[in-house]
KEDO-368236 format. One record per residue (C-alpha): residue number from 1; x, y, z; chain. Coordinates in steps of 0.5 Angstrom, whole numbers. Each point is the difference from the previous one (the first is absolute). Layout:
# KEDO-368236
{num NUM xx X yy Y zz Z chaine A} .
...
***
This chain:
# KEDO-368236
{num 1 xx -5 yy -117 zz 5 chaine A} .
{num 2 xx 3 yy -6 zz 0 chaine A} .
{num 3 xx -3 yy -7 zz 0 chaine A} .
{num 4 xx 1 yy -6 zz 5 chaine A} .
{num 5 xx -5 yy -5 zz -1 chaine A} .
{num 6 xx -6 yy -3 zz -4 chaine A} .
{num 7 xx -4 yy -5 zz 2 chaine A} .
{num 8 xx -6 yy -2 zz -6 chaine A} .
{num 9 xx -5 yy -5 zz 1 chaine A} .
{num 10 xx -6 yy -1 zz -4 chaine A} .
{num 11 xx 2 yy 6 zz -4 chaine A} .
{num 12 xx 1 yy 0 zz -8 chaine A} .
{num 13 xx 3 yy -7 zz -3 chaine A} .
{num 14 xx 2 yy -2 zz 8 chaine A} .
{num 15 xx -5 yy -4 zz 4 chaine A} .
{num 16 xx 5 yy -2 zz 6 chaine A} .
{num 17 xx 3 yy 5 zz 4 chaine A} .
{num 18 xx 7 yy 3 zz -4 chaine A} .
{num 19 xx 5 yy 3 zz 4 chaine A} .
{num 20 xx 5 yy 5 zz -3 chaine A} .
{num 21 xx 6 yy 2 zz 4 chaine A} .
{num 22 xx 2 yy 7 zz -3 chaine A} .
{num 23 xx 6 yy 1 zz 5 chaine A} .
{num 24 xx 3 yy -7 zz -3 chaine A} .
{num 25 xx 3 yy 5 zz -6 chaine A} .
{num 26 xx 1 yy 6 zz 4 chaine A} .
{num 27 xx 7 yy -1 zz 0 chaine A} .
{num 28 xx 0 yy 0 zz -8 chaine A} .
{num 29 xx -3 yy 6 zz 0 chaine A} .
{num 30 xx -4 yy -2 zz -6 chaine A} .
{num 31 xx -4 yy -7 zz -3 chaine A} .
{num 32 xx -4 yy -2 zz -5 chaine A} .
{num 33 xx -6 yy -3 zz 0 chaine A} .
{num 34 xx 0 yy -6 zz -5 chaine A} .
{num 35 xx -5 yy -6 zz -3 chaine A} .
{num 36 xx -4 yy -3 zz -5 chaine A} .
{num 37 xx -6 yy 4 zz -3 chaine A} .
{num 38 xx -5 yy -1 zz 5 chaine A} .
{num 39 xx 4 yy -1 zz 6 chaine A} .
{num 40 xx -2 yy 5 zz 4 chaine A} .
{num 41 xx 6 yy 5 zz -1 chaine A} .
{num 42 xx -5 yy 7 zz -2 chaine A} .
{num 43 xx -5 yy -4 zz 7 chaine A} .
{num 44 xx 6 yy 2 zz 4 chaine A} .
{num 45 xx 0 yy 8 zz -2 chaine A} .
{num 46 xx -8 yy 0 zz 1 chaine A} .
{num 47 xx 0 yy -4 zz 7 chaine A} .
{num 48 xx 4 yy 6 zz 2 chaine A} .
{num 49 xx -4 yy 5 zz -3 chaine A} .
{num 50 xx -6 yy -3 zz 2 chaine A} .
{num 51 xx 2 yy -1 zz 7 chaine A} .
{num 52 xx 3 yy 7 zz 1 chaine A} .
{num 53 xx -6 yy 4 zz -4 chaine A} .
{num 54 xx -6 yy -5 zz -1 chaine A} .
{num 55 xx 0 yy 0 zz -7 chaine A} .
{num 56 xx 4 yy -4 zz -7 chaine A} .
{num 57 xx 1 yy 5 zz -6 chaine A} .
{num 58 xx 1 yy -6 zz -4 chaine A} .
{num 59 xx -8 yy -2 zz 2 chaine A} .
{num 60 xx -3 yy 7 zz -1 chaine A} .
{num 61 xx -7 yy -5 zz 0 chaine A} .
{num 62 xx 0 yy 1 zz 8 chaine A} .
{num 63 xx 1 yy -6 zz 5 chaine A} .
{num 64 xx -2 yy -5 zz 0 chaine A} .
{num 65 xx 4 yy -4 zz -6 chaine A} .
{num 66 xx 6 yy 1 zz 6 chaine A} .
{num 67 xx -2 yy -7 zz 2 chaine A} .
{num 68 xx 3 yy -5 zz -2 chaine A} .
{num 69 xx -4 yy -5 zz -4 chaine A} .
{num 70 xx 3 yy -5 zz 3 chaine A} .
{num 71 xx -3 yy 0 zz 7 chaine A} .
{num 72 xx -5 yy -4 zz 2 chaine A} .
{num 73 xx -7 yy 4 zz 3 chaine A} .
{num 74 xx 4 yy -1 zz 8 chaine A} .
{num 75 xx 7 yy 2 zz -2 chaine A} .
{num 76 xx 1 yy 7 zz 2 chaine A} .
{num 77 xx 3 yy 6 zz -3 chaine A} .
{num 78 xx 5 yy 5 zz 2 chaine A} .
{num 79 xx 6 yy 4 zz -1 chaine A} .
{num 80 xx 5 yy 2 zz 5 chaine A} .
{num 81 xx 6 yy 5 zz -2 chaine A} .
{num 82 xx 6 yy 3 zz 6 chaine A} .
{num 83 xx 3 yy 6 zz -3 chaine A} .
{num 84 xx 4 yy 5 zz 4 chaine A} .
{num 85 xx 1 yy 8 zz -1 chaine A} .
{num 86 xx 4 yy 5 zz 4 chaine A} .
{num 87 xx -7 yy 0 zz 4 chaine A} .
{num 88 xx 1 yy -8 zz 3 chaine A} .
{num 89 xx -1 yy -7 zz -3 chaine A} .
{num 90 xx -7 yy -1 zz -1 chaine A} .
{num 91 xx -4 yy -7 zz -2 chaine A} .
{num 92 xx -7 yy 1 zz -4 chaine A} .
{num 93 xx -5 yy -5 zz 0 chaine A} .
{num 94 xx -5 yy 0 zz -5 chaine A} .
{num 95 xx -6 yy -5 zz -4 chaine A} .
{num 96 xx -4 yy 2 zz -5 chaine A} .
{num 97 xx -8 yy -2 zz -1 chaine A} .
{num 98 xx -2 yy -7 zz -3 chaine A} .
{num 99 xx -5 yy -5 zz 1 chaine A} .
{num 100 xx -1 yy -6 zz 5 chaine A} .
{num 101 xx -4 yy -4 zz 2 chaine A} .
{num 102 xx -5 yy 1 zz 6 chaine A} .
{num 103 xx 1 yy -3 zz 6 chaine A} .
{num 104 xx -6 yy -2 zz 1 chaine A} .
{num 105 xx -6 yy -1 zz -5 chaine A} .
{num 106 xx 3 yy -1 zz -7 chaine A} .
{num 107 xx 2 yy 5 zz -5 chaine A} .
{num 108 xx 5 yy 5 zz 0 chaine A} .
{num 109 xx 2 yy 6 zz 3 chaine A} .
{num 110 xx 5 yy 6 zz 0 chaine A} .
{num 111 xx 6 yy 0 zz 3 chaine A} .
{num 112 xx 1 yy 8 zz 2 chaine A} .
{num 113 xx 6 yy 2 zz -2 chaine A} .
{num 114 xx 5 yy 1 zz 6 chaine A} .
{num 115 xx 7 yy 5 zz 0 chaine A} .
{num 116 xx 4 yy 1 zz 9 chaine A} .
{num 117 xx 6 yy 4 zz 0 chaine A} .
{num 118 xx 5 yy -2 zz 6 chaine A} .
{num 119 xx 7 yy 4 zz 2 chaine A} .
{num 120 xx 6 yy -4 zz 2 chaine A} .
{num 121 xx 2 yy 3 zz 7 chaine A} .
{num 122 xx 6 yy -4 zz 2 chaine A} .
{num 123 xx -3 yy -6 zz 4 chaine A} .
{num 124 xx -6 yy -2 zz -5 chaine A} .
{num 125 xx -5 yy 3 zz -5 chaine A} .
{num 126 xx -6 yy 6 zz 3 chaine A} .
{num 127 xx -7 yy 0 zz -4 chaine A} .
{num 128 xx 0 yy 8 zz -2 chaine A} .
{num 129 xx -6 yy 0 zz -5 chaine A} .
{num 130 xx -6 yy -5 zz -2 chaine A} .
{num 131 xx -4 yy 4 zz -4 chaine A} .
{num 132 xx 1 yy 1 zz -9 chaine A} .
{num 133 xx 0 yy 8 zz 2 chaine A} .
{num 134 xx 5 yy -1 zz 6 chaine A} .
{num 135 xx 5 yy -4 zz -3 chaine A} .
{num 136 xx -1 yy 4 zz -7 chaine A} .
{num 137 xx 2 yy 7 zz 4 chaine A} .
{num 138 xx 5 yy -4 zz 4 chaine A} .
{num 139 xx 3 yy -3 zz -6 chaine A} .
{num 140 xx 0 yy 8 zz -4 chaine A} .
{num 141 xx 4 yy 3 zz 6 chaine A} .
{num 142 xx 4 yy -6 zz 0 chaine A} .
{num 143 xx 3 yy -1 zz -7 chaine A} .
{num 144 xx -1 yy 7 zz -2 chaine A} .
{num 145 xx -3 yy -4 zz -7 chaine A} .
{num 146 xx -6 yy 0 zz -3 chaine A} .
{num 147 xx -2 yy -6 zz -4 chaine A} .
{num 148 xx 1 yy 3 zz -7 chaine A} .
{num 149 xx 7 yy 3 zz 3 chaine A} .
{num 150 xx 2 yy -7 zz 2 chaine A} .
{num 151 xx -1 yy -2 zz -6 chaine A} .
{num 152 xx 3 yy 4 zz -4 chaine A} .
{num 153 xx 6 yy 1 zz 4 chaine A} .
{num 154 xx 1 yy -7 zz 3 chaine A} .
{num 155 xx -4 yy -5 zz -4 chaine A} .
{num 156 xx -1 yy -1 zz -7 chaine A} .
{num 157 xx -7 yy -3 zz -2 chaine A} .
{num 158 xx 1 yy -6 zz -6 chaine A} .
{num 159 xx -6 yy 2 zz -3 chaine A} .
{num 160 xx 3 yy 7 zz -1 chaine A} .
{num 161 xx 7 yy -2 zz -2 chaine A} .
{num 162 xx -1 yy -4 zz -6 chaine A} .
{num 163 xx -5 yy 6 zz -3 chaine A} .
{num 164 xx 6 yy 4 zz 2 chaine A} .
{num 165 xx 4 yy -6 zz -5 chaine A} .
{num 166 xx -4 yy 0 zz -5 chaine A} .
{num 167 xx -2 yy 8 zz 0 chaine A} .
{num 168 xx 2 yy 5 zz -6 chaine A} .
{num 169 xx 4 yy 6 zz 2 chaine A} .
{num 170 xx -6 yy 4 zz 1 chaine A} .
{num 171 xx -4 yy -5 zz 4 chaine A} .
{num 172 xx 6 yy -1 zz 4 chaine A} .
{num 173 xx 1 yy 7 zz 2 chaine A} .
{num 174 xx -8 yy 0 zz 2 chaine A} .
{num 175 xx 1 yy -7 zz 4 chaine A} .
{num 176 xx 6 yy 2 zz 3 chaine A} .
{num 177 xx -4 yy 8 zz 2 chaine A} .
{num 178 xx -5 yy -5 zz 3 chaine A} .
{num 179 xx 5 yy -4 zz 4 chaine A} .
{num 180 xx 4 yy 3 zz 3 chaine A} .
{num 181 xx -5 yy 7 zz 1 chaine A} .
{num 182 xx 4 yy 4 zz -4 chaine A} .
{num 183 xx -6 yy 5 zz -2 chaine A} .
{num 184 xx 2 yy 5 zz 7 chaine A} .
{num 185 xx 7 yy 1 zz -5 chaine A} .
{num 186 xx -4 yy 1 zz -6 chaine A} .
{num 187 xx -4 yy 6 zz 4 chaine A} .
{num 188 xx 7 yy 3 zz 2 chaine A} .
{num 189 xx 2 yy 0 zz -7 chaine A} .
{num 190 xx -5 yy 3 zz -2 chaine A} .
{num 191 xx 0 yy 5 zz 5 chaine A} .
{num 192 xx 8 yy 1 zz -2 chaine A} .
{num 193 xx -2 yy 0 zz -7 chaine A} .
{num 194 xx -5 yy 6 zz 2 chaine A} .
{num 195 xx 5 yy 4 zz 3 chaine A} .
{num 196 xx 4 yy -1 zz -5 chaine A} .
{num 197 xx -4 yy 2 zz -4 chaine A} .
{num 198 xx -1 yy 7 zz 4 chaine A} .
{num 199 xx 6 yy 1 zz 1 chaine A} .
{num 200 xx 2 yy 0 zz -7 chaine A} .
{num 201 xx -6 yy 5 zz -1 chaine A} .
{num 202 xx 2 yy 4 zz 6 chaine A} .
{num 203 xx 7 yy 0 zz -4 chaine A} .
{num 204 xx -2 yy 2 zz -6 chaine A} .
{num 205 xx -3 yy 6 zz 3 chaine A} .
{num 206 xx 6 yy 2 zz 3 chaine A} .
{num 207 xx 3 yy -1 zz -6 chaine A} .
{num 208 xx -3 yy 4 zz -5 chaine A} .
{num 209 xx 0 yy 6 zz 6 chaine A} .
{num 210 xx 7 yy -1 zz 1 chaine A} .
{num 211 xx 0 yy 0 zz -9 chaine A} .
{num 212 xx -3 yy 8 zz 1 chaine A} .
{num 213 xx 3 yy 2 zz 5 chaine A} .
{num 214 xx 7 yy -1 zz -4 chaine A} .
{num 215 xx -3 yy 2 zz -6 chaine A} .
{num 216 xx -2 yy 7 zz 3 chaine A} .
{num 217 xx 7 yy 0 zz 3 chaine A} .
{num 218 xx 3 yy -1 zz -6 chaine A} .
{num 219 xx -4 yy 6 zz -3 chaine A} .
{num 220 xx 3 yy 4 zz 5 chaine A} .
{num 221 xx 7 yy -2 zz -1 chaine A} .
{num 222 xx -2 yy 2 zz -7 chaine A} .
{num 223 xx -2 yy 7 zz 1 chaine A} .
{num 224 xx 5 yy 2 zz 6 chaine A} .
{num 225 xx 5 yy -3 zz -4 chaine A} .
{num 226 xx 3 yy -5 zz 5 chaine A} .
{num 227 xx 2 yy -5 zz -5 chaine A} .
{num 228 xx 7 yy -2 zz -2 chaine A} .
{num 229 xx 3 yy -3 zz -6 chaine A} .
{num 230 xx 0 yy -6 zz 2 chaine A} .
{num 231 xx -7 yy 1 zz 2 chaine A} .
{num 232 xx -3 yy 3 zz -6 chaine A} .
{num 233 xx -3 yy -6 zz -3 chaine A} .
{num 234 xx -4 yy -2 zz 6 chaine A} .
{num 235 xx -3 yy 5 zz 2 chaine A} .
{num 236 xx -2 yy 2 zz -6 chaine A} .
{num 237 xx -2 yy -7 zz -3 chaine A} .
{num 238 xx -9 yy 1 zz 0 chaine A} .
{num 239 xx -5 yy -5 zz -3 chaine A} .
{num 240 xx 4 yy -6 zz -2 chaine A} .
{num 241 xx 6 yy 2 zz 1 chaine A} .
{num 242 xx -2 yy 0 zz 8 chaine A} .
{num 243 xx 0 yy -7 zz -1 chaine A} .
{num 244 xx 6 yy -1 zz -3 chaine A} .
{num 245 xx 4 yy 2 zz 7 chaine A} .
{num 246 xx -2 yy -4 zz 6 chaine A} .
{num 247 xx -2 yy 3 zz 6 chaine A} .
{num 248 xx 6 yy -1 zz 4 chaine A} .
{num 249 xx 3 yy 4 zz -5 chaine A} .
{num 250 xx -4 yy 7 zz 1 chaine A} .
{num 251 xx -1 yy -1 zz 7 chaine A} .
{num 252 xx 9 yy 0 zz -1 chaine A} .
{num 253 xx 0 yy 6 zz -5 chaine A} .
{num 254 xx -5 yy 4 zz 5 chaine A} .
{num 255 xx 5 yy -2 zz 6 chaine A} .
{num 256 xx 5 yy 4 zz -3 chaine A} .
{num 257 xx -5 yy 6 zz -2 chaine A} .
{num 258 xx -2 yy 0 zz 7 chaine A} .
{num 259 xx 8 yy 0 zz 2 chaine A} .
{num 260 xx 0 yy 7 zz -5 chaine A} .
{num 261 xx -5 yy 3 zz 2 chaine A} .
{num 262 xx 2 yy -2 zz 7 chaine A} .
{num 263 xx 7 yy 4 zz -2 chaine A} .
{num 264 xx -5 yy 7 zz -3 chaine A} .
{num 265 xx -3 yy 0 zz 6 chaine A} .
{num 266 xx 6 yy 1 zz 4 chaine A} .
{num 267 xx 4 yy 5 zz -5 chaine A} .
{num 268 xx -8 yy 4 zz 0 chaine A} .
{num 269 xx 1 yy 0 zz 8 chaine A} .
{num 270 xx 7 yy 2 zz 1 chaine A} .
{num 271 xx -2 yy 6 zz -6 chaine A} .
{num 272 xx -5 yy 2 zz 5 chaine A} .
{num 273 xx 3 yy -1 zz 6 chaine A} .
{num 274 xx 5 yy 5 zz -3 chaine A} .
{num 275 xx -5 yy 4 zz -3 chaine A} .
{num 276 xx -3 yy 2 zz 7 chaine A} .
{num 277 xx 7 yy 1 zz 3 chaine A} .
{num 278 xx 0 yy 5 zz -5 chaine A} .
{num 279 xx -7 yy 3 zz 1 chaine A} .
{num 280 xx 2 yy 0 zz 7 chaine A} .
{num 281 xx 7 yy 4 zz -1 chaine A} .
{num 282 xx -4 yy 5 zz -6 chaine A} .
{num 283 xx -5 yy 1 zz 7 chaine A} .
{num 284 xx 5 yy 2 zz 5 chaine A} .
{num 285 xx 4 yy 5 zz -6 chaine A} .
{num 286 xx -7 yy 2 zz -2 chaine A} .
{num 287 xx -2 yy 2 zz 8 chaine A} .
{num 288 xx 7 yy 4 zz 1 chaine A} .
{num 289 xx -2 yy 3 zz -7 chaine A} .
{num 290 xx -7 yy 2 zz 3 chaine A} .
{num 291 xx 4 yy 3 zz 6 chaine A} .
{num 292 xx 6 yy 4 zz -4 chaine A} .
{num 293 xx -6 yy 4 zz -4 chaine A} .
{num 294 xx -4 yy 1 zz 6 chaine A} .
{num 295 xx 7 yy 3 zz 3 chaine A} .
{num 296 xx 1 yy 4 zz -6 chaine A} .
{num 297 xx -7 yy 2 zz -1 chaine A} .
{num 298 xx 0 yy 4 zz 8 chaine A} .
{num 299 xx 9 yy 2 zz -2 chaine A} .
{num 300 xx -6 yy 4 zz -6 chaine A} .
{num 301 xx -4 yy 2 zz 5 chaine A} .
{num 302 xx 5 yy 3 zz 4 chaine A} .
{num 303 xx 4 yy 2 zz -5 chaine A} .
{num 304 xx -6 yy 5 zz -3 chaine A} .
{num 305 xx -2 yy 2 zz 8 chaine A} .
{num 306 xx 7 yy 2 zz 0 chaine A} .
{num 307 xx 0 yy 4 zz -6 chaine A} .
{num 308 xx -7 yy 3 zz 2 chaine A} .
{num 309 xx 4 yy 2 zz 7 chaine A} .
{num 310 xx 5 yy 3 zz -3 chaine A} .
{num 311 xx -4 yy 4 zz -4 chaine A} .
{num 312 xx -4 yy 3 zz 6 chaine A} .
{num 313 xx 7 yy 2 zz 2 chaine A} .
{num 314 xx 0 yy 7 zz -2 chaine A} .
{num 315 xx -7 yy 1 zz 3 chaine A} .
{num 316 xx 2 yy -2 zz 6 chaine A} .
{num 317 xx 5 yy 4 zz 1 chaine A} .
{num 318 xx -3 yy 5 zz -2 chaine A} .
{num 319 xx -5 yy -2 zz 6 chaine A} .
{num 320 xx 5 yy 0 zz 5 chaine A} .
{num 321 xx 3 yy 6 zz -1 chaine A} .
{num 322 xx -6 yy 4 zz 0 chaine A} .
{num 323 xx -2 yy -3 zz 6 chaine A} .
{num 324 xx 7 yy 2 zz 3 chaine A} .
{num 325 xx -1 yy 7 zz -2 chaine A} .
{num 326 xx -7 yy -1 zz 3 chaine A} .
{num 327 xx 2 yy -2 zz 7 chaine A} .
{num 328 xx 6 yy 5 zz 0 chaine A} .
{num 329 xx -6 yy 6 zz -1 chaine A} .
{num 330 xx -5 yy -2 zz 5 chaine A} .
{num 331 xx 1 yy 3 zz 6 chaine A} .
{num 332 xx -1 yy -4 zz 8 chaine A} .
{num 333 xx -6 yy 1 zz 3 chaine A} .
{num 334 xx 2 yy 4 zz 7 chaine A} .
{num 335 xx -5 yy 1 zz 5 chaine A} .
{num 336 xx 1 yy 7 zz 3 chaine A} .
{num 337 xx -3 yy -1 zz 7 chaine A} .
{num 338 xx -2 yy -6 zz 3 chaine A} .
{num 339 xx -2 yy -1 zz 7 chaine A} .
{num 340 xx 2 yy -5 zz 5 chaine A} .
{num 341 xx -6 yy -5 zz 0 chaine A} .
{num 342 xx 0 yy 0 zz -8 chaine A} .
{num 343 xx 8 yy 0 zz -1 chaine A} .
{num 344 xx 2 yy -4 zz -5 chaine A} .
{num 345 xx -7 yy 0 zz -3 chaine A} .
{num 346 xx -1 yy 2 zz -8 chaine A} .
{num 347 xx -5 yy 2 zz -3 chaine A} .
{num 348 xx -3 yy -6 zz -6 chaine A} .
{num 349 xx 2 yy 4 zz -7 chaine A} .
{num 350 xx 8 yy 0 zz 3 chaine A} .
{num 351 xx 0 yy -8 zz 3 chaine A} .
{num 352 xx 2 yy -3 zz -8 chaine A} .
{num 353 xx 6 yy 5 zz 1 chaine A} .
{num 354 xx 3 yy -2 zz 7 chaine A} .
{num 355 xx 5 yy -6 zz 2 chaine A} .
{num 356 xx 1 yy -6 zz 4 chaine A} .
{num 357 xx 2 yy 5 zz 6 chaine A} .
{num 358 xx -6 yy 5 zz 0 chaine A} .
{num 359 xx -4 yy -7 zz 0 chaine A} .
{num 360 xx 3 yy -3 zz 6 chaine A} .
{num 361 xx 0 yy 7 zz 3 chaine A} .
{num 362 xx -8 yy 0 zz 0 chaine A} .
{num 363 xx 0 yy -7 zz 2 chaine A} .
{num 364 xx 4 yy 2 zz 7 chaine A} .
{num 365 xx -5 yy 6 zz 1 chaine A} .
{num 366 xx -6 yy -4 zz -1 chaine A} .
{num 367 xx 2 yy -5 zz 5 chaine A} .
{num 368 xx 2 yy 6 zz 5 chaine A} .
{num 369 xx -8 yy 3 zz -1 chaine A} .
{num 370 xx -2 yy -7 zz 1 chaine A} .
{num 371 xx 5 yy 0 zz 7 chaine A} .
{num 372 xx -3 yy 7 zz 3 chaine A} .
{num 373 xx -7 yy -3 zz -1 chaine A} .
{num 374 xx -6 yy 4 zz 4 chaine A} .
{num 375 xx -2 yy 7 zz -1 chaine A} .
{num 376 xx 8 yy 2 zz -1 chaine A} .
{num 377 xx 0 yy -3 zz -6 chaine A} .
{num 378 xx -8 yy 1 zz -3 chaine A} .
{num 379 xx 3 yy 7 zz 1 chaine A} .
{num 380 xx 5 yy 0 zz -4 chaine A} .
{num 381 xx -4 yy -5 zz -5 chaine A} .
{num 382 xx -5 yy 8 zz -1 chaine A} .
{num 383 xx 7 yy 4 zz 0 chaine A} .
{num 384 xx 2 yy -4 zz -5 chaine A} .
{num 385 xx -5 yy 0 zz -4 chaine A} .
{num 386 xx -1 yy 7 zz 1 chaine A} .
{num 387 xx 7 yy 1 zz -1 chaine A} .
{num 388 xx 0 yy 0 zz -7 chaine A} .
{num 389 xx -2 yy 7 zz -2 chaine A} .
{num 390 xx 7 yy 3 zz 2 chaine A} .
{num 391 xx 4 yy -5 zz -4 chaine A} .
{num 392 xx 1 yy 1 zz -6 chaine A} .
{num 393 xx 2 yy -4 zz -5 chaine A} .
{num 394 xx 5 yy 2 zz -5 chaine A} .
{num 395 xx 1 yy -6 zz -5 chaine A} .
{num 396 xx -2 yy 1 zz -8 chaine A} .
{num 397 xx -6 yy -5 zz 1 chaine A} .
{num 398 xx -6 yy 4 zz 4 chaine A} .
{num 399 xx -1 yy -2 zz 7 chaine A} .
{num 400 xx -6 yy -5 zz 1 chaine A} .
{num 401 xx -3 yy 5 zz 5 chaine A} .
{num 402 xx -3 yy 5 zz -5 chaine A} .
{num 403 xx -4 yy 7 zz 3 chaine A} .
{num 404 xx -7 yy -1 zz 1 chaine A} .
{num 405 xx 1 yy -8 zz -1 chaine A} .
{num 406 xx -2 yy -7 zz 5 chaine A} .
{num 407 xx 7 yy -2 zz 3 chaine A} .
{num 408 xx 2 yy -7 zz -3 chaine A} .
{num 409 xx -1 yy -6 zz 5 chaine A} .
{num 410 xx 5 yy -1 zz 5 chaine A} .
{num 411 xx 3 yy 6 zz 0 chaine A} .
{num 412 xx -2 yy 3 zz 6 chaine A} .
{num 413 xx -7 yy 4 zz 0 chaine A} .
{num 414 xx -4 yy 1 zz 4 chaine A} .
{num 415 xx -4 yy -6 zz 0 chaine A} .
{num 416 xx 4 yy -4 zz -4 chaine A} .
{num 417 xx 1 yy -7 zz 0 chaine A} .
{num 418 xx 5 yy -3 zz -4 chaine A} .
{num 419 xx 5 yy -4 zz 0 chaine A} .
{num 420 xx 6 yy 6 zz -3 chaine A} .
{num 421 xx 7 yy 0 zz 3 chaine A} .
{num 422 xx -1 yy 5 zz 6 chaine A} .
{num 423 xx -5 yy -3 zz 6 chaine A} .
{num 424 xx -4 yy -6 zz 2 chaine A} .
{num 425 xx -6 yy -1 zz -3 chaine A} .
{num 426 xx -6 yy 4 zz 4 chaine A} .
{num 427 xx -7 yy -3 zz 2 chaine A} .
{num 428 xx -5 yy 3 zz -4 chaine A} .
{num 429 xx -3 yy 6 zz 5 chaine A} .
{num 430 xx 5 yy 1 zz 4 chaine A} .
***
């Protein structure tokens, strides 16, 4: 905010209309208000603040010690203040509440107060509030300052800066909180301090947990035996003599323990990993093993079936030269009259002892019977069969027609229905 022009009337130690061109010392960039005590230098700050708020914290008492004590009952009282912000150049006019004489009848009566906020636009001053309310919301938005903010930062009550003059430390300090408003930092100190205080207790439990964990790894080191020389000391020291070293220290000597552990662990994994190839060797000639013994086991089992035989080689010998003397004692079994019909056809007790050739020449005859068919052959069949008693058969074994007996089946009979080597087959009752 920037001040361009005051104007006083009736106001403080000023009866007359006083006018205070502030851009007269704008291009010094900074003035100073002097004069004598009772001049009106702090009147001109509380014309400000008067107009820009509608209140003098040098008067805390209220408003009505704002009119000057010179006025007679008709002069008027009124500030004006023109300022400007980034939002535009704006003009504030503003009485305060005083008595005055009535006009009509005698006596006195209140003079209400009075404030109207205009707004520059270029070609002249444009009404934009006329109420306290209005003009108060208005000025809010505008300075972007309360009134205790404006005196803090911009104007400096007199009353409050000689308490600050004559003050102790202490008091000063409070004054200064209270000026100024410094108590939201006083709460984000405290806030801080709160924080700090929990991190510290948070870090102190970490600390003791980060103290038993490397107490526990030294006692590991200890009894694994991971220690150096140079190391020794540290990770035996306990009690007392823990603190002797710092934590630093530890963690250090633990570092390289972990680095000797680290290379163990790498020698006992190489040391397994040659194990299991030998295990996987040893596996392989165990197999083969395995397979050698059951080799060796059926070369026994042969060996012994072998020798076992060749003990049975006399006896078998023996066998074969008595079934050889046997076959060359027997005498073939010859038919000593067949007939035409029954050619080729042995009797049963002498079929073991015939060949291939006597046994496909039954085979031709029996598809010949079987050609002729009819009566001829049914003939033939009964003349076959009957035909038996004049055959004779010579042979060791007896013949499988015996006297008085039952011919055997499909050898010819009267009746008969088999399936011997002499005929077809009969219907049963032909």
């Amino acid at each position: 905010m920037r001040l361009h022009r005051l104007e006083v009337e009736g106001f403080g130690p000023f009866r007359s209309r006083q006018v205070v061109d502030f851009d007269a010392f704008a291009d010094d960039g900074i003035f100073l208000i002097a004069g004598r005590t009772g001049a009106g230098k702090s009147s001109i700050l509380d014309a400000v603040c008067f107009g820009l708020y509608g209140g003098v914290p040098r008067y805390e008492g209220g408003e009505k010690r704002l009119r000057s004590d010179h006025c007679e009952p008709d002069d008027p009282s009124e500030v004006v203040v023109e300022f400007s912000t980034p939002s535009g150049r704006f003009r504030v006019t503003r009485s305060p509440e005083y008595l005055r004489p009535a006009k009509r009848g005698g006596g006195m009566t209140k003079q209400a107060s009075a404030v109207a906020l205009d707004e520059w636009r270029g070609d002249g001053w444009v009404g934009r509030a006329a109420r306290a309310v209005d003009v108060g919301n208005e000025l809010d938005e505008i300075l972007q300052l309360s009134r205790e903010q404006f005196l803090q930062v911009i104007l400096l009550a007199q009353n409050r800066f000689s308490e600050f003059l004559l003050a102790g430390s202490r008091e000063r300090q409070a004054l200064l909180r209270r000026l100024f408003g410094t108590q939201r930092f006083e709460d984000v100190q405290a806030r801080f301090d709160e924080r700090r205080r929990a991190a510290e207790h948070a870090l102190s439990a970490r600390l003791a947990t980060v103290e038993a964990r490397v107490d526990e790894a030294e006692r590991l080191v200890a009894r694994e035996g991971l220690a150096g020389e140079q190391d020794d000391d540290v990770t035996e020291a306990t009690g007392e003599r823990a603190g002797a070293f710092s934590v630093e220290d530890r963690l250090a000597a633990l570092t390289r323990a972990k680095a000797r552990a680290d290379y163990r662990a790498e020698r006992r994994a190489s040391e397994q990993a040659e194990a299991e190839k030998r295990s996987v060797a040893a596996d392989a000639v165990l197999a083969v093993t395995r397979e050698e013994q059951h080799a060796q086991r059926e070369r026994d089992r042969a060996r012994v079936a072998l020798e076992r035989l060749d003990a049975e080689i006399p006896e078998i010998d023996a066998a074969r030269a008595e079934l050889a003397r046997r076959r060359a004692q027997r005498r073939p079994c010859v038919p000593r009259r067949r007939s035409r019909q029954s050619a080729g056809r042995v009797p049963d007790g002498c079929r073991g002892r015939t060949g291939r050739a006597d046994r496909v020449g039954r085979i031709r005859d029996r598809r010949r019977g079987r050609r002729e068919g009819g009566a001829r052959g049914g003939r033939a069949r009964r003349m076959g069969g009957g035909s038996h008693e004049g055959d004779r058969c010579l042979g060791t074994r007896p013949c499988a027609r015996r006297a008085g007996g039952r011919p055997r089946r499909g050898t010819g009979g009267r009746g008969g229905r088999g399936r011997g080597v002499d005929g077809p087959r009969r219907r049963r009752g032909t």
